[in-house]
VOBA-1610 file (N, C-alpha, C; in pm, whole numbers, padded with zeros to 5 digits, always signed):
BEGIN
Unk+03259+01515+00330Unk+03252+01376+00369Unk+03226+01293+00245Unk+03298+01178+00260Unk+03273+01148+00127Unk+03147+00995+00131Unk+03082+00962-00034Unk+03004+00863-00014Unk+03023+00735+00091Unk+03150+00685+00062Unk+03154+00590+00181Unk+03135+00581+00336Unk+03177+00759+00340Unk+03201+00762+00516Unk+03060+00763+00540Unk+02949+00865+00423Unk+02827+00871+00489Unk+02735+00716+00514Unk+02753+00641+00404Unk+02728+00527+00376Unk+02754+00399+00511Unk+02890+00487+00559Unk+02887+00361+00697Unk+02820+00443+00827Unk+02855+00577+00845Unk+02766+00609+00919Unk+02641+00624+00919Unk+02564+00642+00835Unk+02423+00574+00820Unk+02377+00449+00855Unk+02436+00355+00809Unk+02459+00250+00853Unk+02467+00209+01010Unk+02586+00277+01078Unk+02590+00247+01209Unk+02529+00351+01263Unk+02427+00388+01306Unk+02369+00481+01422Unk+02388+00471+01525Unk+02466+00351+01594Unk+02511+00300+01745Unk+02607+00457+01784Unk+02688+00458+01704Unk+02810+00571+01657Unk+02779+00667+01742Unk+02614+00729+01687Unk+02617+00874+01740Unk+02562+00833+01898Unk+02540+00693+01935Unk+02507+00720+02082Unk+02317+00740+02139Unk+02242+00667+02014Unk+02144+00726+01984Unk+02044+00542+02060Unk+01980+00531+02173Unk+01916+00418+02172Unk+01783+00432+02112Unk+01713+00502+02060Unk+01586+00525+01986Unk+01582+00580+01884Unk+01557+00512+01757Unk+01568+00562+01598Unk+01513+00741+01640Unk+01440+00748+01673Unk+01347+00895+01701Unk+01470+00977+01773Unk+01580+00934+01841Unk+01664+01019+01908Unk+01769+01040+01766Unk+01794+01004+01664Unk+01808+01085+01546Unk+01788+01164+01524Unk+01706+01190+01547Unk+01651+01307+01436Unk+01667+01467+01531Unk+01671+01403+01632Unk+01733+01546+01751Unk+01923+01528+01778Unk+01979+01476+01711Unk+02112+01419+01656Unk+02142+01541+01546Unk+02180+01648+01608Unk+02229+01782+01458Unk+02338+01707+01391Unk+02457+01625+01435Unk+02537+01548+01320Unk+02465+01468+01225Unk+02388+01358+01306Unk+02311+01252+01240Unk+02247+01342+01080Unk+02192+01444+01136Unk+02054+01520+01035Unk+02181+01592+00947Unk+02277+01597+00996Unk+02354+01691+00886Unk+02396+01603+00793Unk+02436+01482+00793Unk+02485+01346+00740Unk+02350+01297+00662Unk+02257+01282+00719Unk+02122+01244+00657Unk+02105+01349+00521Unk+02121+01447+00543Unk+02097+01586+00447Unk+02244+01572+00327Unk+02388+01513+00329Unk+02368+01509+00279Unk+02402+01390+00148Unk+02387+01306+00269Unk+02341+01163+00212Unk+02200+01180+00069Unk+02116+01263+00109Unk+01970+01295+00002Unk+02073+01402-00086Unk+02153+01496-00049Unk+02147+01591-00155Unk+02307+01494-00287Unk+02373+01352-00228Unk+02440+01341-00324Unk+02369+01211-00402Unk+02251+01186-00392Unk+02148+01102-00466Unk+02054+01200-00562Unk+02064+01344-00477Unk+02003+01433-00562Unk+01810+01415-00554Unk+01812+01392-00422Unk+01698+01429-00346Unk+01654+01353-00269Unk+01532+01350-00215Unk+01442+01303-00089Unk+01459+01148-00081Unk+01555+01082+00001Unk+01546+00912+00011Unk+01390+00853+00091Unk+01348+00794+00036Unk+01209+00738+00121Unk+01141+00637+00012Unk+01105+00576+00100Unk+00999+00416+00035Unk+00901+00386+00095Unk+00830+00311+00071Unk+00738+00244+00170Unk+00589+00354+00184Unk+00525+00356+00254Unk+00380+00441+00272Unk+00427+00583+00294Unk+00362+00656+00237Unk+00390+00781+00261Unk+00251+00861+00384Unk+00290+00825+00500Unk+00193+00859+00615Unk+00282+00994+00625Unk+00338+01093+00652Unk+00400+01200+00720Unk+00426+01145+00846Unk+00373+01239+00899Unk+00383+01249+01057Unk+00351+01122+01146Unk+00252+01060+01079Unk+00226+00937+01189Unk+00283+00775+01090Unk+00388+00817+00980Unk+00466+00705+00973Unk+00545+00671+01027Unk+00629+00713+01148Unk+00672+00724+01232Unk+00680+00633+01333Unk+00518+00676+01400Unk+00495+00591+01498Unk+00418+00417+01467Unk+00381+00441+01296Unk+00382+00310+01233Unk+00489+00268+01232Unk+00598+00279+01161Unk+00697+00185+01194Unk+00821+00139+01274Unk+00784+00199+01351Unk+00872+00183+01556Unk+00747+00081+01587Unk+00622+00105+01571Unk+00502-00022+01657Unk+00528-00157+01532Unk+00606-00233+01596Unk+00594-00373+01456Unk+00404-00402+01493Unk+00359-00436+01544Unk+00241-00479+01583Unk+00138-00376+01475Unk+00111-00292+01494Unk+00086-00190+01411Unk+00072-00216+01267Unk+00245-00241+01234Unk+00276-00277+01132Unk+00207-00353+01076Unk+00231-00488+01152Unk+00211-00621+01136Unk+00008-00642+01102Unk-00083-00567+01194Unk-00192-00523+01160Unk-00213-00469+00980Unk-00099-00369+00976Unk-00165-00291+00844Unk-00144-00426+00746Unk-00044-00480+00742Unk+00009-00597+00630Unk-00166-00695+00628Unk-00239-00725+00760Unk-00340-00806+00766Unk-00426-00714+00716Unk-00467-00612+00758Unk-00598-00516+00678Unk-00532-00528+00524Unk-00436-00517+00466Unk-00428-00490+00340Unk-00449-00642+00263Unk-00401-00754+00352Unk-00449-00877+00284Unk-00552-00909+00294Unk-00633-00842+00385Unk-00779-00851+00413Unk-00844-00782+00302Unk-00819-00729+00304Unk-00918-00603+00213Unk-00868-00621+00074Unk-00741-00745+00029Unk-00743-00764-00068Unk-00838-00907-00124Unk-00832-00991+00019Unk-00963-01104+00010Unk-01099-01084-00011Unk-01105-00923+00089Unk-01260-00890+00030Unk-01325-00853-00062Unk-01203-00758-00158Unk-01218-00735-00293Unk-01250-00859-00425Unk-01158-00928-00350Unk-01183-01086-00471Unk-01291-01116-00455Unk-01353-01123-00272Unk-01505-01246-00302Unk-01611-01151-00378Unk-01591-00989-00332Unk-01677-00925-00371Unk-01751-00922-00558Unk-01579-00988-00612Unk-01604-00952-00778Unk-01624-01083-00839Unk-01622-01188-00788Unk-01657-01292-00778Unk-01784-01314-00744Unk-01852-01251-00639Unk-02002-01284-00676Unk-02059-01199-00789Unk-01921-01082-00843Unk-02059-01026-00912Unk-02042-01131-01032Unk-01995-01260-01107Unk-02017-01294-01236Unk-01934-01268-01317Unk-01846-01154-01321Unk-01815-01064-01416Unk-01723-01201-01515Unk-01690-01327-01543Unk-01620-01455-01612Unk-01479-01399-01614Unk-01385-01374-01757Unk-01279-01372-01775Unk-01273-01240-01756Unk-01355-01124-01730Unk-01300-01006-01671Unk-01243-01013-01532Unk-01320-01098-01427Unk-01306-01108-01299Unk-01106-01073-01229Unk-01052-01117-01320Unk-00920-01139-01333Unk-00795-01051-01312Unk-00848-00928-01442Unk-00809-00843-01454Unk-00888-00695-01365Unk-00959-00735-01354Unk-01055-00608-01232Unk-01023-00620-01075Unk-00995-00785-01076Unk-00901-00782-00948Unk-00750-00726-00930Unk-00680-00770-01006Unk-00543-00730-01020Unk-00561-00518-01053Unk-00650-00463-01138Unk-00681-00314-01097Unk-00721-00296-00973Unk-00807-00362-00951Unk-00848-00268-00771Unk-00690-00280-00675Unk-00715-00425-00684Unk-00572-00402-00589Unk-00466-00334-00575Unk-00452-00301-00689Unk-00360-00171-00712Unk-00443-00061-00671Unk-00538+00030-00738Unk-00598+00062-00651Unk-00571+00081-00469Unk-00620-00015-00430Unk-00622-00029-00305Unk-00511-00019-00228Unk-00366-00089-00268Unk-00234-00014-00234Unk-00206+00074-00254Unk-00260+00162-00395Unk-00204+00282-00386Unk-00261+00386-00291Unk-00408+00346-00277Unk-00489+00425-00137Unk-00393+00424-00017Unk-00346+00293+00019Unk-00273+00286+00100Unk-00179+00363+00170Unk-00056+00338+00027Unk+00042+00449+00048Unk+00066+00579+00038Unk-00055+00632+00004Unk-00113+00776-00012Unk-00205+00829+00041Unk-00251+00760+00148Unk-00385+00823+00193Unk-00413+00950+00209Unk-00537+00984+00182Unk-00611+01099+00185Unk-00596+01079+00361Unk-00656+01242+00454Unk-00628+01219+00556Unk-00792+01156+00560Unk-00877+01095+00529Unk-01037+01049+00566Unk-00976+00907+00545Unk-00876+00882+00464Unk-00879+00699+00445Unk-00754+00676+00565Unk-00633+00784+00611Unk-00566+00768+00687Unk-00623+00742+00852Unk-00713+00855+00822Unk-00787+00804+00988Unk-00889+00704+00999Unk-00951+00679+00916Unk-01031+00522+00880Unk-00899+00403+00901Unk-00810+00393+00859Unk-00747+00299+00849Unk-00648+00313+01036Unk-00619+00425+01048Unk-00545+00426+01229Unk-00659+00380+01271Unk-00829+00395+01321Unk-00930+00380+01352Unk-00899+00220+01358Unk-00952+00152+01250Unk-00931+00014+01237Unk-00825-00040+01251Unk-00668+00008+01264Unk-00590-00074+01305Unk-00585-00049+01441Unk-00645+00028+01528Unk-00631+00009+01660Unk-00788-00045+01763Unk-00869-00149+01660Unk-00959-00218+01708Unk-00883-00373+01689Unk-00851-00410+01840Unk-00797-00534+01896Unk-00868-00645+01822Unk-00995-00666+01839Unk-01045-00770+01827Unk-01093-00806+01652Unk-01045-00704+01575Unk-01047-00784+01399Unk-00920-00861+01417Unk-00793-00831+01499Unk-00712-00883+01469Unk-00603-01058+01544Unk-00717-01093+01579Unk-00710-01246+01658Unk-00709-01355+01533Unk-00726-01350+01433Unk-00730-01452+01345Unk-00591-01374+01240Unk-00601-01482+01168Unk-00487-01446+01058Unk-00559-01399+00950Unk-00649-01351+00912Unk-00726-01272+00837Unk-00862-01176+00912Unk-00874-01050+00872Unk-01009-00991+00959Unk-01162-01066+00860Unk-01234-01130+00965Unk-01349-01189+00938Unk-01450-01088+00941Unk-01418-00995+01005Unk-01544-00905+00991Unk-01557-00823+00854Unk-01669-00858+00769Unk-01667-00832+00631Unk-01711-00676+00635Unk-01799-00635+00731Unk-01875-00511+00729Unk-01814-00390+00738Unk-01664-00446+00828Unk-01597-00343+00851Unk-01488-00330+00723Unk-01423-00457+00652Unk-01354-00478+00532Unk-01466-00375+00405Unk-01613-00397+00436Unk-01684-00316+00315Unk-01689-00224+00342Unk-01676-00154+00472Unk-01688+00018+00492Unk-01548+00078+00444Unk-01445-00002+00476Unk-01316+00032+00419Unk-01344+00005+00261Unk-01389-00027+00201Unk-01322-00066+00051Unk-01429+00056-00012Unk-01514+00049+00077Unk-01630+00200+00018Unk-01548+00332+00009Unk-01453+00360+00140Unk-01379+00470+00173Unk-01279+00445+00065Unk-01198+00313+00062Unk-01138+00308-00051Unk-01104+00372-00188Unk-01211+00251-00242Unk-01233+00300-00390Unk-01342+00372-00342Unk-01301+00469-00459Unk-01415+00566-00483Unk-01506+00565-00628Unk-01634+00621-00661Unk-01684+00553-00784Unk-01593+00597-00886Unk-01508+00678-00861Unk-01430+00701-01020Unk-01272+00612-00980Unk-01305+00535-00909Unk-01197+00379-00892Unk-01263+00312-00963Unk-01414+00265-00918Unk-01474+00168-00944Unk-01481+00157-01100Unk-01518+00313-01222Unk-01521+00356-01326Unk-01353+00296-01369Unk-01265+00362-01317Unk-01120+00309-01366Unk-01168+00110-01378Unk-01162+00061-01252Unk-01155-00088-01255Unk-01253-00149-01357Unk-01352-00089-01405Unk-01474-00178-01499Unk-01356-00115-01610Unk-01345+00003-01651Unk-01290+00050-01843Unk-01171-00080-01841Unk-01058-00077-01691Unk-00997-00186-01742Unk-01021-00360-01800Unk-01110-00386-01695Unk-01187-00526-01704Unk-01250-00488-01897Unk-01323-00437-01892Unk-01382-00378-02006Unk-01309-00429-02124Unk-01169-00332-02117Unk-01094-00336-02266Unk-01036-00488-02273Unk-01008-00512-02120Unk-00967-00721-02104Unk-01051-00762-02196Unk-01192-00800-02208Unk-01256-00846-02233Unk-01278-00781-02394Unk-01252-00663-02401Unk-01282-00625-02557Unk-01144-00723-02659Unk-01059-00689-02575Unk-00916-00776-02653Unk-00935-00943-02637Unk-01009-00991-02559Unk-00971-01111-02562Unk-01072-01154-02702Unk-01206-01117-02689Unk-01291-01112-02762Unk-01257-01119-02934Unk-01137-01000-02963Unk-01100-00967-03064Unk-01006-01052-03114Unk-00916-01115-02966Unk-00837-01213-03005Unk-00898-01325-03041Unk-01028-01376-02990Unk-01085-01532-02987Unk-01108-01475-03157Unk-01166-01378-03185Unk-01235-01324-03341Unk-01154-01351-03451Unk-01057-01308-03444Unk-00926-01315-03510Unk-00867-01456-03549Unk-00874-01498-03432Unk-00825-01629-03466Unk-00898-01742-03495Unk-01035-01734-03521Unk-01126-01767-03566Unk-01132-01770-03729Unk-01108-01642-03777Unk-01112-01658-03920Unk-00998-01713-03951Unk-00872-01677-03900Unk-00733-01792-03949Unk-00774-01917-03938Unk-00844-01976-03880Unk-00816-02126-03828Unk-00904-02168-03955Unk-01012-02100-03982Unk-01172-02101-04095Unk-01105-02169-04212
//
């Protein structure tokens, strides 16, 4: 079969007769076409969170979905106020922009303790009535499960060397200007 044919049948799944993405995958043409759609890219096609088994039923539930997108903007608001009270000045900046990374990459990789912390909390109804979760206690038990102290160690060395370079830069350009 060649790239194009797989390319439109991928494309159209109506084809094989299939009303539920999940009735694919019990589709032996569909999976033979899928297989080898990956083997002429020269391996595994996939994006997005790597859940296994229960990415699945994340992204067939939009609601679900639509939850994780709010915990992750949540928990990226809670991270800011958190480094913000601590003081930290022109590091604050760059220690945010590390955690957050951080924190997506937890995301799309979860350990199974941050995967079931996070199904846990996306299937409590009531964080999710506002357009951000207000409940901070539950945003800090997540960012604890989160980062871990050798996150927290990564996010200060980066803030750290921010601040060692800017330092060196203000230094520097200090004696030119002299």
């Amino acid at each position: 079969m060649s790239q194009h044919e797989l390319r439109e049948n991928y494309d159209n799944p109506s084809q094989n007769n299939a009303t539920n993405p999940m009735d694919l995958l019990l589709d032996e043409a569909w999976l033979r076409q899928a297989v080898e759609a990956e083997e002429l890219v020269g391996g595994n096609i996939g994006a997005g969170l790597n859940w296994g088994s229960a990415f699945g039923d994340l992204i067939l539930n939009f609601e679900l979905l639509g939850r994780l997108t709010t915990l992750r903007i949540s928990l990226n608001k809670e991270v800011r106020l958190l480094l913000n009270n601590w003081n930290l000045g022109t590091a604050t900046k760059i220690a945010l922009v590390a955690a957050r990374e951080r924190i997506l990459e937890k995301l799309r990789l979860p350990t199974p303790q941050v995967k079931q912390l996070v199904l846990t909390t996306l299937g409590k109804d009531e964080l999710y009535g506002e357009e951000f979760i207000s409940n901070r206690e539950v945003l800090r038990e997540l960012l604890e499960v989160l980062l871990t102290p050798q996150d927290w160690e990564m996010i200060a060395a980066v803030a750290a060397d921010s601040l060692k370079q800017q330092i060196i830069h203000q230094a520097t350009g200090e004696k030119i200007s002299a």
